[in-house]
Structure formats: structure tokens, C-alpha cells
C-alpha positions in Angstrom: 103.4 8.0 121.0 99.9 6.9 120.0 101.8 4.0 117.9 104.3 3.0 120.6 100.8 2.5 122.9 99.3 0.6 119.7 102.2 -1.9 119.0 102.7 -2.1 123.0 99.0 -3.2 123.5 99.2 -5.7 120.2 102.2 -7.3 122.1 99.9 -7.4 125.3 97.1 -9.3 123.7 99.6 -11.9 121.5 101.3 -12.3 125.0 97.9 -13.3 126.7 96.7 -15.4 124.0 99.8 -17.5 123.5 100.0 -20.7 125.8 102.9 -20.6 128.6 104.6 -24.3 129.1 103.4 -24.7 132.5 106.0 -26.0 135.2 104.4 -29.5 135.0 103.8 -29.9 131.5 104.3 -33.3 130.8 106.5 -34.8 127.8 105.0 -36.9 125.2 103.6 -40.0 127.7 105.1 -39.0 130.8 103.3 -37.8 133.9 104.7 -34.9 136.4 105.7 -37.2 139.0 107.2 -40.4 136.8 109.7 -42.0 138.2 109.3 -41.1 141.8 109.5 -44.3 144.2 107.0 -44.5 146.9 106.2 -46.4 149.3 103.2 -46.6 150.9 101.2 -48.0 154.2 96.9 -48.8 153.7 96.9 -49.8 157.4 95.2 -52.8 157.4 94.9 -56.4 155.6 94.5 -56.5 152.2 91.2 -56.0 151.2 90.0 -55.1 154.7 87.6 -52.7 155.6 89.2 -49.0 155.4 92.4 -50.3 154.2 91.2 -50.9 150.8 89.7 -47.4 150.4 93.1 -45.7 151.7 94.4 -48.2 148.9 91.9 -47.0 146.0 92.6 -43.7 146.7 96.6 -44.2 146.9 96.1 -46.3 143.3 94.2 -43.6 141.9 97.1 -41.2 142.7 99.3 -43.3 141.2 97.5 -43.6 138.0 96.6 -39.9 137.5 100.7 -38.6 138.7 103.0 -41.3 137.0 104.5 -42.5 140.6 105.9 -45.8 141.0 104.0 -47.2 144.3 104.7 -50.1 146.0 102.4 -50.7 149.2 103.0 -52.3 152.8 99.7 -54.1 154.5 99.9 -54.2 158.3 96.7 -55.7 159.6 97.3 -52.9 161.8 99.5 -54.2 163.9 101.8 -51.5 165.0 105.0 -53.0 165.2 104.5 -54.8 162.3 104.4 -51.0 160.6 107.8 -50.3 162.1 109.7 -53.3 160.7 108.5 -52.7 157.9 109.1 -49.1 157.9 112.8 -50.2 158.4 112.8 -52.7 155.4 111.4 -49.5 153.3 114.1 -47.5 154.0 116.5 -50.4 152.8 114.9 -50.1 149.3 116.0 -46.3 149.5 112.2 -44.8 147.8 112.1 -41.1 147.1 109.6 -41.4 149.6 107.4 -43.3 152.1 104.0 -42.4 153.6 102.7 -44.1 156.8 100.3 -44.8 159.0 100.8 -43.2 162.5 99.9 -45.5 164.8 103.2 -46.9 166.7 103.4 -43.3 167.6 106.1 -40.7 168.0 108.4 -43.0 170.4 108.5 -46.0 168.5 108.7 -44.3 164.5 111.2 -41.2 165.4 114.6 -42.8 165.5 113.5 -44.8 162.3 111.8 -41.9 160.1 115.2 -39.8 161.7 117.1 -42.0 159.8 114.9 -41.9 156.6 115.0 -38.4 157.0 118.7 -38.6 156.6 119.2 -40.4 154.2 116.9 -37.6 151.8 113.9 -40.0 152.2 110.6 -37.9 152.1 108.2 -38.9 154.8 104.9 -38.2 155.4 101.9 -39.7 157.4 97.9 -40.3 156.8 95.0 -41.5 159.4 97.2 -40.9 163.0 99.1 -37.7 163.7 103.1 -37.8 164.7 102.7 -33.9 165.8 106.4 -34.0 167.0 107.8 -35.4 164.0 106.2 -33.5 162.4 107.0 -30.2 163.5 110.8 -31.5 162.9 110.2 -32.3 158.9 107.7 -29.8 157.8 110.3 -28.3 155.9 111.3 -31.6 154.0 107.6 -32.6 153.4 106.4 -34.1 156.3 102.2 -33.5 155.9 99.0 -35.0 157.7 96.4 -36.7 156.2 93.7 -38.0 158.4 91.1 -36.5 160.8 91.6 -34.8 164.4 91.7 -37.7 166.4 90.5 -36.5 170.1 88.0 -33.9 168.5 86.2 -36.8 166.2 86.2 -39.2 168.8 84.6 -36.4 171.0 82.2 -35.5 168.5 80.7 -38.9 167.8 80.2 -39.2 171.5 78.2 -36.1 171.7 76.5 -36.6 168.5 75.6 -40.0 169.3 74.2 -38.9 172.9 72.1 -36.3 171.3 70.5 -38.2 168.8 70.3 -41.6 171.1 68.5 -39.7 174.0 71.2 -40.5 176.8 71.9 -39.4 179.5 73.1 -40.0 183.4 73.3 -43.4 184.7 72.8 -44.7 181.0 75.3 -47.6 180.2 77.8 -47.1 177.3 80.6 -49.7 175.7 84.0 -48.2 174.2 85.3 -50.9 172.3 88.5 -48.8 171.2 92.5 -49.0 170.9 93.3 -46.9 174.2 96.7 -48.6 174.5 98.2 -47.4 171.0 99.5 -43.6 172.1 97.9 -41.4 169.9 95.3 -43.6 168.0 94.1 -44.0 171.0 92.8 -40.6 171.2 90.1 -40.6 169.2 88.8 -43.7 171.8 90.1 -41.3 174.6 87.5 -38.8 173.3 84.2 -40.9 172.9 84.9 -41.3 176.5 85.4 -38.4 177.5 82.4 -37.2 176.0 80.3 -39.8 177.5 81.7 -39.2 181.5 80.8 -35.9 181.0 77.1 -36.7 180.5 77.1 -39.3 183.2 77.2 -42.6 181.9 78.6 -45.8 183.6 81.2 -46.3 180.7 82.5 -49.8 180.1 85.9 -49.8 178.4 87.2 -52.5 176.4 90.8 -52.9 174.4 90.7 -54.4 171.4 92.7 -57.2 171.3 95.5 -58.4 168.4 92.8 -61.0 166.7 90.2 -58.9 166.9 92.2 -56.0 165.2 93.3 -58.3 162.3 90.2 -59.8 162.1 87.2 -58.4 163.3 85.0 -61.1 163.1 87.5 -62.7 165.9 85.8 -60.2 168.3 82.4 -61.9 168.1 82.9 -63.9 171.5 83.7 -60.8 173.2 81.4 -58.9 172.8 78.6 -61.5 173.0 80.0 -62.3 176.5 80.3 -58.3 177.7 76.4 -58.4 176.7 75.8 -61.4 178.4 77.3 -59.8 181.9 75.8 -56.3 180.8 72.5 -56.7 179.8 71.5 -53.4 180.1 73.7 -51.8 177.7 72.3 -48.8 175.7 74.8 -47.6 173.6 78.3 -49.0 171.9 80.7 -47.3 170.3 83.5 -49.5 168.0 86.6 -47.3 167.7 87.8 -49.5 164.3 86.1 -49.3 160.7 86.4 -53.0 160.8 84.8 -53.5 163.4 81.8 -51.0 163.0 81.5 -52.8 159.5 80.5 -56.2 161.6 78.5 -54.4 164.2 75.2 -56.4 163.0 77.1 -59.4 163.4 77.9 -58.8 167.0 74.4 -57.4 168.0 72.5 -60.6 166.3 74.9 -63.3 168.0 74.3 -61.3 171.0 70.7 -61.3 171.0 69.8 -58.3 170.3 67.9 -56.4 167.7 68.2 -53.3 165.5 66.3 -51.1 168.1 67.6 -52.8 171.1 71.3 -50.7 171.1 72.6 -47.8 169.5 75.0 -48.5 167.5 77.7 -46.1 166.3 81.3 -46.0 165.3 83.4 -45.1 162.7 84.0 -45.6 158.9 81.6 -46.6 156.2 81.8 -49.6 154.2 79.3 -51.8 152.2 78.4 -53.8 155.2 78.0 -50.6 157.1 75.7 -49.4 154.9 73.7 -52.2 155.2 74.0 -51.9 158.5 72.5 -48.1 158.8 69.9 -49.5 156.3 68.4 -52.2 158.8 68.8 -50.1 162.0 71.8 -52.0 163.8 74.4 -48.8 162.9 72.5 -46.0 164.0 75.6 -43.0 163.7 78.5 -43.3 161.8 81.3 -40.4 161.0 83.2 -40.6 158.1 87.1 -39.6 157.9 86.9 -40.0 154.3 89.5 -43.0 154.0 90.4 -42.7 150.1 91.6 -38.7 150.3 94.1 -40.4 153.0 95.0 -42.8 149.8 95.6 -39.8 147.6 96.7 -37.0 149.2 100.2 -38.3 150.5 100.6 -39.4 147.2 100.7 -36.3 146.0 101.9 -34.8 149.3 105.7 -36.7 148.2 105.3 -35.8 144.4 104.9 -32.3 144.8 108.1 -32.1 147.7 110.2 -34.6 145.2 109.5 -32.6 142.3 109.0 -28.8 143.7 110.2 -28.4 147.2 106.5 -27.9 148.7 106.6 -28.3 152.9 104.7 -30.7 154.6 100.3 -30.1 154.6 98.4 -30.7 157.2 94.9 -31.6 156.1 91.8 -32.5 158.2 90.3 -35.0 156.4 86.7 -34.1 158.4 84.3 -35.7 160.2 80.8 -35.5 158.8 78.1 -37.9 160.0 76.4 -40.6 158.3 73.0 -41.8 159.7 69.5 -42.9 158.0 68.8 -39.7 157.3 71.6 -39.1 154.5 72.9 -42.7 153.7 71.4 -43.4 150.5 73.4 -40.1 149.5 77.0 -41.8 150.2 75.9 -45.3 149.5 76.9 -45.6 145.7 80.1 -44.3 146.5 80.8 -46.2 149.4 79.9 -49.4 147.0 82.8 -48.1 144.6 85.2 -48.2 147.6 85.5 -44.5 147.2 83.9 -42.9 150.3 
């Protein structure tokens, strides 16, 4: 018996110490997820603000998986992403990850027929909660941040650390009209009205959107009418990256408004450096690059269900910028 124990243990230890092919061992100069065909939506214009670190991080994906990626730029224009979403599906990719903000009315008879046809769908930066829930099974996933809760938090972050209070005047420059990217405007608002403050709202128009130095007019002209303006808030990474542009045509200097918004860049560092961008929170753009990258791969290749990830919402002031900078100036963070 004492020798059946002895060989059995032997066994045991050989067992242990001998290397198992994992499942995604890969075969002499092929990666895991070679072969798959993505597509996939950075948001913006090429080499805009936000867009290209969605992009870095989808590219690094692709280098570090083996996926074939081929990538859509919307200068986030909404129905722009639809058409194209449509001329996507014609290509017939294993899969396609997009940027939610048409919303659920406008992308679920389109990303129904994807679905259909055995096209894996996901979405990064806007949630599609109904659609969702519908192709969880077949991969659908999130990417991106909590839209109403981050806009809601900057709001009350910025309040705290600005000083503000009732009867203090506050600009939303913000993208109320889009259905659910709007909610991340909806809750800077929000959080503002319940502290008392005259809030002035404005849309941000087409040009403006596309090209944010377009928006220089309008908001030297809402300054113009509104003097007394403490506080703005710029619902767009693009547009909080030219917030020192706006404030200096408008007049005004670094400690003259409070400056917050969303989404570092290089210019937004620089901003935060001279005092013109006072609170910025950062949904970490690149992991929404990455992660629906692999979100597809790992459905394609092992049947996982969709992940819903909260890319998070942690603040960037003076206080901790030179910690983020050098990877912000990589195009990383």
C-alpha cells in the first residue's frame, strides 16, 4: 500500500511540473485571435482629441491579439456612425465595436440585423442599455464610463472645489440633444440646479463638434452677454482641450473662470498647468480602444457574453497632473 501511495504521489508531482497547452497557446507566429475581422469606431476625426487615444488603445489590441482591424472616423457626428455602421455590416467582419451615441432608436434595427447575420457587436464610450440587454449572450459588452453619474460628479466636484454656490452663474456647453450622450451633460446640470446656480445651457453645434476650435465665436459672444460667469463646464474632450483658447479670446484670465470638463490631452495639460482648466475627470479613453478589442476576440474565439466595464471617473486637477502627464503625452491616458 505504502508503494501504491509512493508511485501515486511521484505521478502527482510529474503532473504538476509538466506544462499543460493552455487553450490559447499560440502556433509558431500566430496570435489567439488571428484572423478575426473587426471593425472598429474611435468616435471622432482622425487625430482629434480623445479619438486618437480610443485609437492607440484599439491599435495596441490589435498588435498584442493578432486581430485584423479596420477603423471608421465619425467626427462624431451621429448619423454619420450609422451609415457607416450599415456599410460595416456589408463587409460581413466577425465583429464591429461602436460608439453609442445615435442611441438605442436609431442603431437597433441596424445592429438587429448585424446581429443576425452572426456579426458580434459591442459598444465603448455611450451605453445602448436596451440593446444591450438583448445581445449579452452574443457578446454585446460596455466600455466607457457611467454617463449621468460622471457628469453629476464633476458638477459636484467642481462646486466643491470652486467655492459655488446659490445665485452663482454656471455655463453647460454639452450635447443635450444626442439621447443618451446627453446624459452625462444632463448630470453637470443637474448637479448644479441643485446648488442654486443660474445655469446657462448651450448645444453644441455640428462645426463645433467636428472642430472645436469652430466654437471660439460662441463662446466669446455668451461671455460678452454674460459677464459675470463663474464657472463652465465643456461636455466634449475636444472642446475642454481648447478651453484656454476660448477663455483668452474671451478676455479672460486663468483665475477669472473655473474651468472644468472632461478628458485629458496634451493641450489639457497645459491647460491645468497655467490655471485656465481647473477640474478635469478622466474616463480613461485608450482602455475604451482595448477592451472591445478584446471584448469580440474572446466571444469569436470562446463564447464569453458581453462585459460591462466602468471605465471610471477619477479627477485630474493641479494637485495630481504632473502624475498623468507623461502618459497623457504618449496618447495613453
Amino acid at each position: 500500500m505504502k508503494k501504491v501511495w509512493t508511485v501515486f504521489a511521484l505521478v502527482l508531482i510529474v503532473a504538476l511540473l509538466v506544462p499543460v497547452p493552455a487553450i490559447a497557446q499560440e502556433e509558431e507566429g500566430e496570435k489567439w485571435c488571428s484572423g478575426v475581422k473587426i471593425v472598429f469606431f474611435p468616435g471622432g476625426p482622425q487625430g482629434g482629441v480623445f479619438a486618437i487615444n480610443v485609437y492607440n488603445g484599439a491599435v495596441q489590441a490589435a498588435a498584442d491579439l493578432g486581430a485584423d482591424v479596420q477603423y471608421m472616423w465619425s467626427n462624431w457626428d451621429p448619423e454619420l456612425m450609422v451609415r457607416q455602421f450599415t456599410e460595416a455590416v456589408a463587409t460581413h467582419p466577425d465583429g464591429i465595436a461602436v460608439m453609442g451615441h445615435p442611441g438605442e432608436d436609431a442603431f437597433e434595427p441596424v445592429i438587429a440585423d448585424a446581429e443576425a447575420q452572426g456579426i458580434i457587436v459591442t459598444s465603448q464610450n455611450t451605453t445602448l442599455d436596451r440593446i444591450e440587454a438583448a445581445y449579452k449572450a452574443q457578446g454585446f459588452g460596455y466600455v466607457g464610463q457611467e454617463l449621468y453619474a460622471s457628469g453629476y460628479a464633476l458638477g459636484k466636484e467642481a462646486l466643491k472645489r470652486a467655492g459655488l454656490g446659490e445665485g452663482d452663474r454656471a455655463m453647460v456647453w454639452g450635447l443635450l440633444s444626442q439621447p443618451t450622450r446627453g446624459l452625462r451633460t444632463k448630470g453637470v446640470i443637474d448637479a448644479f440646479e441643485e446648488a442654486g446656480l443660474v445655469v446657462d445651457y448651450l448645444e453644441i453645434d455640428s462645426a463645433t463638434n467636428a472642430e472645436p476650435a469652430a466654437g471660439t465665436p460662441v463662446f466669446t459672444g455668451y461671455v460678452s452677454s454674460k459677464p459675470d460667469v463663474k464657472i463652465v463646464v465643456t461636455d466634449h474632450g475636444g472642446l475642454t482641450a481648447t478651453m484656454q483658447t476660448y477663455l483668452e479670446a474671451a478676455g479672460k484670465g486663468p483665475d477669472d473662470v473655473y474651468g472644468a470638463g472632461f478628458d485629458v490631452s496634451p493641450a489639457t495639460i497645459d491647460a491645468i498647468r497655467s490655471g485656465f482648466t481647473d477640474l478635469v475627470i478622466d474616463q480613461q479613453p485608450w482602455l475604451q480602444g482595448y477592451l472591445p478589442i478584446l471584448q469580440i476576440c474572446l466571444t469569436k474565439q470562446y463564447g464569453f457574453s458581453g462585459l460591462h466595464i466602468d471605465t471610471g471617473a477619477g479627477f485630474i486637477g493641479s494637485d495630481n497632473v504632473e502624475l498623468v502627464a507623461p502618459l497623457v503625452e504618449q496618447g495613453i491616458r
